[in-house]
C-alpha positions as CSV (number, residue, x, y, z in Angstrom):
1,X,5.9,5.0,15.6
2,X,1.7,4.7,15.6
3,X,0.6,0.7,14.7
4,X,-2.9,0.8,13.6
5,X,-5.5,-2.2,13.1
6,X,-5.7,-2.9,9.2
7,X,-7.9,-6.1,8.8
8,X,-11.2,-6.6,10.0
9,X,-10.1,-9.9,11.4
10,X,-9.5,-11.6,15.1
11,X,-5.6,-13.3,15.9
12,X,-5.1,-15.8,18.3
13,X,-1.4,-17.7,19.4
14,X,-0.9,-20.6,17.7
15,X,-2.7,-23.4,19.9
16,X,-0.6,-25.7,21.9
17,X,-2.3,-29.3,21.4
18,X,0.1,-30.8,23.5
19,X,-0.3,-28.6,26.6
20,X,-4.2,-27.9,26.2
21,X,-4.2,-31.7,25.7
22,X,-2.6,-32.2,28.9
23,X,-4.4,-29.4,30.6
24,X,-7.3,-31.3,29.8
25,X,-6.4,-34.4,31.3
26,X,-5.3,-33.2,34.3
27,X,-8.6,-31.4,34.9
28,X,-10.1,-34.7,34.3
29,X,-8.0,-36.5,36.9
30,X,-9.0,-34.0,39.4
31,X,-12.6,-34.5,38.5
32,X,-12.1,-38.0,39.5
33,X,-9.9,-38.6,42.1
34,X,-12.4,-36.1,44.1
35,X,-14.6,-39.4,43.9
36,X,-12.7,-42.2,44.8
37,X,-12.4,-44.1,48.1
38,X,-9.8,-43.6,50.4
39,X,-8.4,-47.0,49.6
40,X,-8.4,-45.7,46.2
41,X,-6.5,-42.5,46.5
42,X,-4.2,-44.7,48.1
43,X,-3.0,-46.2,45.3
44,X,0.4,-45.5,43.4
45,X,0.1,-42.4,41.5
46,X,0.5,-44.0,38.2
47,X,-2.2,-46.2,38.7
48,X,-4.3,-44.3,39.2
49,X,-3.7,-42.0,36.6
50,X,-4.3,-44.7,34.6
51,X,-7.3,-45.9,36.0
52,X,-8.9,-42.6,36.0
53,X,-8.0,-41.2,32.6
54,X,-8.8,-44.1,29.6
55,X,-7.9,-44.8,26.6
56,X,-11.7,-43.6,25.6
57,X,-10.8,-40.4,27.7
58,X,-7.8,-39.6,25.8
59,X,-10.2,-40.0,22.6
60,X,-12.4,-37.9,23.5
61,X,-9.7,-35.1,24.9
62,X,-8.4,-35.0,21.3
63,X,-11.6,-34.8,19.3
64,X,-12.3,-32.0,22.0
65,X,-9.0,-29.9,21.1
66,X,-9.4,-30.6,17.4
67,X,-12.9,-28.8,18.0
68,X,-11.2,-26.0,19.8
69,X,-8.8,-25.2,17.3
70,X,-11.4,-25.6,14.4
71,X,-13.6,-23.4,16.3
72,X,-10.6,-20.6,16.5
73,X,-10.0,-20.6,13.4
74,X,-13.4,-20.1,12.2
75,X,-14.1,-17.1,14.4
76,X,-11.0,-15.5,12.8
77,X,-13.0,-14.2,10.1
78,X,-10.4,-15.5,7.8
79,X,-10.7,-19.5,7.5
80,X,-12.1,-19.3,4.0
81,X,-8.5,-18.5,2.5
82,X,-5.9,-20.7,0.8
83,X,-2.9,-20.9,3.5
84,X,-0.8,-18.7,1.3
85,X,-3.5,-16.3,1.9
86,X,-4.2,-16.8,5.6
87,X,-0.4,-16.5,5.7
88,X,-0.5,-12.8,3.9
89,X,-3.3,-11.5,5.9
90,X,-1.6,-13.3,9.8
91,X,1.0,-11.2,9.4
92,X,-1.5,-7.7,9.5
93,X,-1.9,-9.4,13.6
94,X,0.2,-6.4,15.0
95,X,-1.3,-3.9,13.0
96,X,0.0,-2.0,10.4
97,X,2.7,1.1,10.6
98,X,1.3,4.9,10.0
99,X,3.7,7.1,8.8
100,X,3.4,11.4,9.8
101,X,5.5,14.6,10.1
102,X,6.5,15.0,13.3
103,X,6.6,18.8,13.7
104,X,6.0,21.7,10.9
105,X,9.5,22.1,10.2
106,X,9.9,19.1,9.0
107,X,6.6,20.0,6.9
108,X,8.6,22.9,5.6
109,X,11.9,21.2,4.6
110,X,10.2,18.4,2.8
111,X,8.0,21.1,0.8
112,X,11.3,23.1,0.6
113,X,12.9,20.3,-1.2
114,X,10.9,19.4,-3.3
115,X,10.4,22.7,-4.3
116,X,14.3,23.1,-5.0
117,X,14.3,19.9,-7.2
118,X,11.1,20.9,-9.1
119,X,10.3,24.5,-8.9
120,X,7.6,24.5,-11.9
121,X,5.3,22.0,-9.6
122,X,4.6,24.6,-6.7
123,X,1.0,24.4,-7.0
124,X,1.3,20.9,-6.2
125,X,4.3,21.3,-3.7
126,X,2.1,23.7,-1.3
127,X,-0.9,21.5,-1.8
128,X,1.4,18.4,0.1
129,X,3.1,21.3,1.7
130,X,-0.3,22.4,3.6
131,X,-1.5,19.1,4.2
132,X,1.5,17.9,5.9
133,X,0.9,21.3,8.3
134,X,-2.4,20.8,8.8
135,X,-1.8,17.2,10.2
136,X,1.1,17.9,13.1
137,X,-1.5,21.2,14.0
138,X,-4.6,19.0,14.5
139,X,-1.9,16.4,16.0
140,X,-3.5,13.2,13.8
141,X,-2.0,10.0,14.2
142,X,-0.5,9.4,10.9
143,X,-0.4,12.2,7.5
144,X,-3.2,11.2,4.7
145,X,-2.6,13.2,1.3
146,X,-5.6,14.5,0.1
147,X,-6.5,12.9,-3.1
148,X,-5.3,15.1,-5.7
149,X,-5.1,15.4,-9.9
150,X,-2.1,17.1,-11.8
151,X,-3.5,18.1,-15.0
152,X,-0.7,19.1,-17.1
153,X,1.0,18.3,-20.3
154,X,3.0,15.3,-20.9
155,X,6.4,14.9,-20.3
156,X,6.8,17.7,-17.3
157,X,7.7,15.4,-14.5
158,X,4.0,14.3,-12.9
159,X,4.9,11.2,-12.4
160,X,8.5,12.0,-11.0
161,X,7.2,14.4,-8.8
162,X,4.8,11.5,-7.3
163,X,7.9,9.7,-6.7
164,X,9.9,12.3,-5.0
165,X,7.5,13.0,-2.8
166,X,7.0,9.5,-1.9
167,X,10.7,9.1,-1.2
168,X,10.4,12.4,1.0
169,X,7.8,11.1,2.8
170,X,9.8,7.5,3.5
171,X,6.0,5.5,2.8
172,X,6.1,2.9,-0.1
173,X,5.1,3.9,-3.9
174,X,2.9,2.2,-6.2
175,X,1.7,3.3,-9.9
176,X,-1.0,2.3,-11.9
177,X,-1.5,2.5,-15.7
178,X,-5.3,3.7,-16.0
179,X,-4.6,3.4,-19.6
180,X,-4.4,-0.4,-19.4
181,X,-7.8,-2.2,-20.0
182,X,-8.7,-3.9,-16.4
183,X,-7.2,-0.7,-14.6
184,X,-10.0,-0.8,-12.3
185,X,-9.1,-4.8,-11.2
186,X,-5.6,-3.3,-10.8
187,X,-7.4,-0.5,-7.8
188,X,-9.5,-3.0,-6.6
189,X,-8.7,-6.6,-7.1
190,X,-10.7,-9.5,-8.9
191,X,-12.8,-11.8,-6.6
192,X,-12.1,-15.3,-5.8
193,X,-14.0,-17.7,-8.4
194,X,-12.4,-16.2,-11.1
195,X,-9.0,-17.5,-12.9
196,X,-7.7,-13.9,-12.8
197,X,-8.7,-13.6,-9.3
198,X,-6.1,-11.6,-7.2
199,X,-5.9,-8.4,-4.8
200,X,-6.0,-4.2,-6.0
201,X,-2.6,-3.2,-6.0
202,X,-3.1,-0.4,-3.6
203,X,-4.4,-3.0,-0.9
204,X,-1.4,-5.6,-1.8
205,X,1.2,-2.6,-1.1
206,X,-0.1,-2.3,2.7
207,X,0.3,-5.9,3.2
208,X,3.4,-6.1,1.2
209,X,5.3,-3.4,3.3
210,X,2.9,-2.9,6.6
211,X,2.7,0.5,5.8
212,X,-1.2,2.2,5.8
213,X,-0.5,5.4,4.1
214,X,1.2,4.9,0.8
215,X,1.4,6.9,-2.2
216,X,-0.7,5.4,-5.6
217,X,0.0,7.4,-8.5
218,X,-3.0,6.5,-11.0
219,X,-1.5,7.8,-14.5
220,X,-3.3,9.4,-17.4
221,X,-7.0,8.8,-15.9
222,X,-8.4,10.9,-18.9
223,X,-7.9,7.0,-20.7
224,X,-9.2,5.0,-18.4
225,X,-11.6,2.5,-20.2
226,X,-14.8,0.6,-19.1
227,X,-14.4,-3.3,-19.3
228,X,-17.6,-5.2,-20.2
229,X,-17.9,-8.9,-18.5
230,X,-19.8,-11.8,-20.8
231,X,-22.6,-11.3,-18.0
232,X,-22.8,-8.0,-19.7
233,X,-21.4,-6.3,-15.9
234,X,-19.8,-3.0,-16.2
235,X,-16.1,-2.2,-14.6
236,X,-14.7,1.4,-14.9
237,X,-11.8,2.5,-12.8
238,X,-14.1,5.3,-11.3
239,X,-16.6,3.0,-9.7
240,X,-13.4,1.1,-8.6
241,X,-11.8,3.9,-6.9
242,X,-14.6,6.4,-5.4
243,X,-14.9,3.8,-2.3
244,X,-11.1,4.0,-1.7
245,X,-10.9,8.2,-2.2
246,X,-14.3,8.9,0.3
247,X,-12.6,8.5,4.7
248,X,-16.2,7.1,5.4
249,X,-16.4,4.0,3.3
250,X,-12.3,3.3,2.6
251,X,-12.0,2.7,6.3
252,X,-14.1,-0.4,6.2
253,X,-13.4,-1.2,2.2
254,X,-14.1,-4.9,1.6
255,X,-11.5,-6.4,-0.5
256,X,-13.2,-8.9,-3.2
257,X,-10.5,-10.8,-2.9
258,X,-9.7,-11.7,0.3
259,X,-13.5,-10.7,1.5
260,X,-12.2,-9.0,4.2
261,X,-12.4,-5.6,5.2
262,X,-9.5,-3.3,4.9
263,X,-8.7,0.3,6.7
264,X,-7.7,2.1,3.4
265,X,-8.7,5.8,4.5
266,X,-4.9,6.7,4.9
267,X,-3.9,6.0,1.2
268,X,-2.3,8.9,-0.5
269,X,-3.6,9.7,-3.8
270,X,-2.1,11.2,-7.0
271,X,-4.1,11.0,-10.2
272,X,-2.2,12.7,-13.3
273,X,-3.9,13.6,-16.2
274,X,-3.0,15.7,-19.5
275,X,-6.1,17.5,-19.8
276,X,-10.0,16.9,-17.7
277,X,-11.5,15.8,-21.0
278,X,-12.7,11.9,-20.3
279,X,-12.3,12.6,-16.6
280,X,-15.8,12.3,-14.5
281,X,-17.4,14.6,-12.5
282,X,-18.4,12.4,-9.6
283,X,-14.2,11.8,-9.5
284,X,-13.5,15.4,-10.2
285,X,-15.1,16.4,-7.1
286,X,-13.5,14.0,-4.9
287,X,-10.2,15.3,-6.1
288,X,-8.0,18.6,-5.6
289,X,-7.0,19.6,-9.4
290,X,-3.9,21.2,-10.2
291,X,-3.1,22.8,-13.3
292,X,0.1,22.6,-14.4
293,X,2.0,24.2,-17.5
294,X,5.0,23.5,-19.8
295,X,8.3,23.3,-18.5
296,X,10.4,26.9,-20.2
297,X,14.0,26.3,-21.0
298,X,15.4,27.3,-18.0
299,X,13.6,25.5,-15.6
300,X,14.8,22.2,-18.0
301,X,18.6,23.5,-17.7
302,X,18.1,23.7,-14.1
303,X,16.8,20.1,-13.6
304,X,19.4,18.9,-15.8
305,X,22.5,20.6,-13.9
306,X,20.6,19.4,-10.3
307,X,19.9,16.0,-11.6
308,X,23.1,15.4,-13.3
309,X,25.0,16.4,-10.1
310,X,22.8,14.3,-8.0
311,X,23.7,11.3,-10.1
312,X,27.7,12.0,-10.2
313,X,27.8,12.9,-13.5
314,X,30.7,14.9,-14.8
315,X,30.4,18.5,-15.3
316,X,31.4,17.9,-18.9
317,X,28.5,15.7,-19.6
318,X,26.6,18.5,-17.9
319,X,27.0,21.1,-20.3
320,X,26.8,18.7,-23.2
321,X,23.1,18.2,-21.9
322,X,22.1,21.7,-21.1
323,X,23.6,23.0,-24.4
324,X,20.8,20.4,-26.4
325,X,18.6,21.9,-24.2
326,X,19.3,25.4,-25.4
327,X,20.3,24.5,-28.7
328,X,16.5,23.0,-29.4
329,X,14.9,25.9,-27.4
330,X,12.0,26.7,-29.6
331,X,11.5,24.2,-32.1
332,X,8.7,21.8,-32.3
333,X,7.9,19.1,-30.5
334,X,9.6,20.7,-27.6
335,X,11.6,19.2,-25.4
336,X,10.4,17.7,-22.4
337,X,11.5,16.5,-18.8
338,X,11.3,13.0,-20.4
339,X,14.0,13.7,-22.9
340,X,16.2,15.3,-20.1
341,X,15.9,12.3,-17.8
342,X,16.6,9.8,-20.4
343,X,19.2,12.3,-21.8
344,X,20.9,12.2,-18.3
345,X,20.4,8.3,-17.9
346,X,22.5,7.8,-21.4
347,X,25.3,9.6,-19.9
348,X,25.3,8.1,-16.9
349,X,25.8,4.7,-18.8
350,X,28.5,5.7,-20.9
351,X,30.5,7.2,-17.6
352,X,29.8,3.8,-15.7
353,X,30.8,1.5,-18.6
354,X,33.6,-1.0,-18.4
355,X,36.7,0.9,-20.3
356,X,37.6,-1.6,-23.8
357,X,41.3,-1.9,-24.2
């Protein structure tokens, strides 16, 4: 397992007043008894001690460890935060876990199964598929996605397919709604000064789970808004997230919520889309695209008969499902993997439900 530094930041050990306290004071002692008199030294030791360390000492010894502890904590680089914040970002001091694929054939049975579950998203199956190969053969320390874009229609699994491979890959999911209005608060976070203030989701998963290379799924960017502030500012989810996609500047991305700076190059991104209309270039060319087409009839029976078995379901509920499928074949609006999962959910709650006597 690889650890990597996250946070900008410097940890120290919790400071023991009571032992640099004493450490203190018996420096001071030695200091001192160096110049007494030989009828002095021969004094009992407590004496002594107390004649050579005063109460004025002592006052002085504490005032001088309250310094050092104030001092650490401003060189931290972190002393600004609330404690509930300090909290979050202390426990980023052992760094941070990177997940990779050990060897290509792991590579190929991830892309193998994924590919058996959803057959109509190859293109984007051997896009992870080469990645993941191209990261045990240049031996990196952990496996970044490249950013990529599923252009599709709606309904044929993008989002599901973000999931499974974030379940194959065993690193932490999150998904964002570009359709909602402060989308690009939700990539990067809201500086502190504001009421709303808090941090971008993508950078709250990684302290959340101590994982570096999660996968953020950023659905339907084709709607992503602008937000206008009363200072007349401009906030789009592209100027939000073109930081976080480049290696050079998301490896020292400074959060404007904690004002730190944050290793984010690892982050796995998955931008879906139903068609490129509203989509930027500048963020186009940041991005692999994928086309992807309508799920046909069988590829939805399929699904439905893996699925359904996956879940437990009975083979009788089975071939209820895949008989809809084939009876609406055809007809308009046509079904799509939406209606099968929800299709297969329903029967899995009737199946589970408490028998009524």
């Amino acid at each position: 397992m690889t650890r990597i530094p996250f946070v900008e930041a410097r940890f120290f050990e919790p400071l023991n007043t009571i032992e640099v306290t004493r450490r203190f004071e018996e420096h001071l002692r030695k200091l001192r008894e160096a110049k007494l008199s030989p009828e002095e030294q021969a004094k009992e030791d407590w004496q002594r001690a107390a004649e050579t360390v005063t109460r004025e000492d002592d006052a002085r010894i504490r005032r001088r460890v309250n310094r050092l502890e104030q001092n650490r904590h401003r060189a931290s680089g972190f002393s600004h935060l609330k404690t509930d914040d300090r909290q979050q970002i202390e426990m980023l001091s052992g760094g941070v876990e990177l997940r990779r694929i050990e060897t290509e054939t792991q590579a190929d049975e991830i892309a193998s199964a994924l590919h058996t579950e959803m057959p109509w998203m190859a293109p984007a199956t051997e896009h992870v598929w080469h990645a993941m190969r191209t990261q045990v053969r240049r031996g990196d320390p952990g496996f970044r996605l490249p950013p990529m874009l599923l252009v599709g229609p709606p309904g044929i699994g993008k989002s599901t397919w973000a999931r499974r491979v974030s379940a194959a890959l065993d690193v932490p999911l999150r998904t964002i709604d570009a359709t909602v209005e402060q989308s690009s608060f939700s990539v990067g976070g809201v500086q502190r000064g504001w009421s709303s203030a808090h941090a971008g989701k993508p950078a709250a998963t990684i302290i959340r789970h101590l994982v570096a290379n999660p996968i953020v799924v950023l659905d339907e960017i084709e709607k992503a808004t602008s937000v206008i502030s009363s200072r007349g500012e401009r906030h789009s989810l592209a100027d939000s997230l073109l930081p976080l996609l480049e290696p050079e500047t998301s490896r020292r991305w400074e959060c404007p919520f904690y004002q730190l700076r944050f290793d984010m190059r690892w982050i796995g991104w998955i931008l879906t889309a139903n068609s490129l209309d509203g989509v930027s270039e500048p963020l186009l060319s940041r991005l692999v695209t994928i086309n992807l087409t309508e799920l046909d009839t069988p590829a939805l029976t399929a699904f439905a008969r893996q699925e359904g078995r996956r879940r437990g379901l009975s083979e009788n509920s089975i071939e209820i499902i895949t008989e809809v499928i084939e009876r609406v074949a055809g007809r308009q609006p046509a079904l799509s993997l939406r209606s099968v999962i929800r299709m297969l959910e329903r029967a899995d709650r009737l199946e589970n439900q408490p028998m009524l006597h």
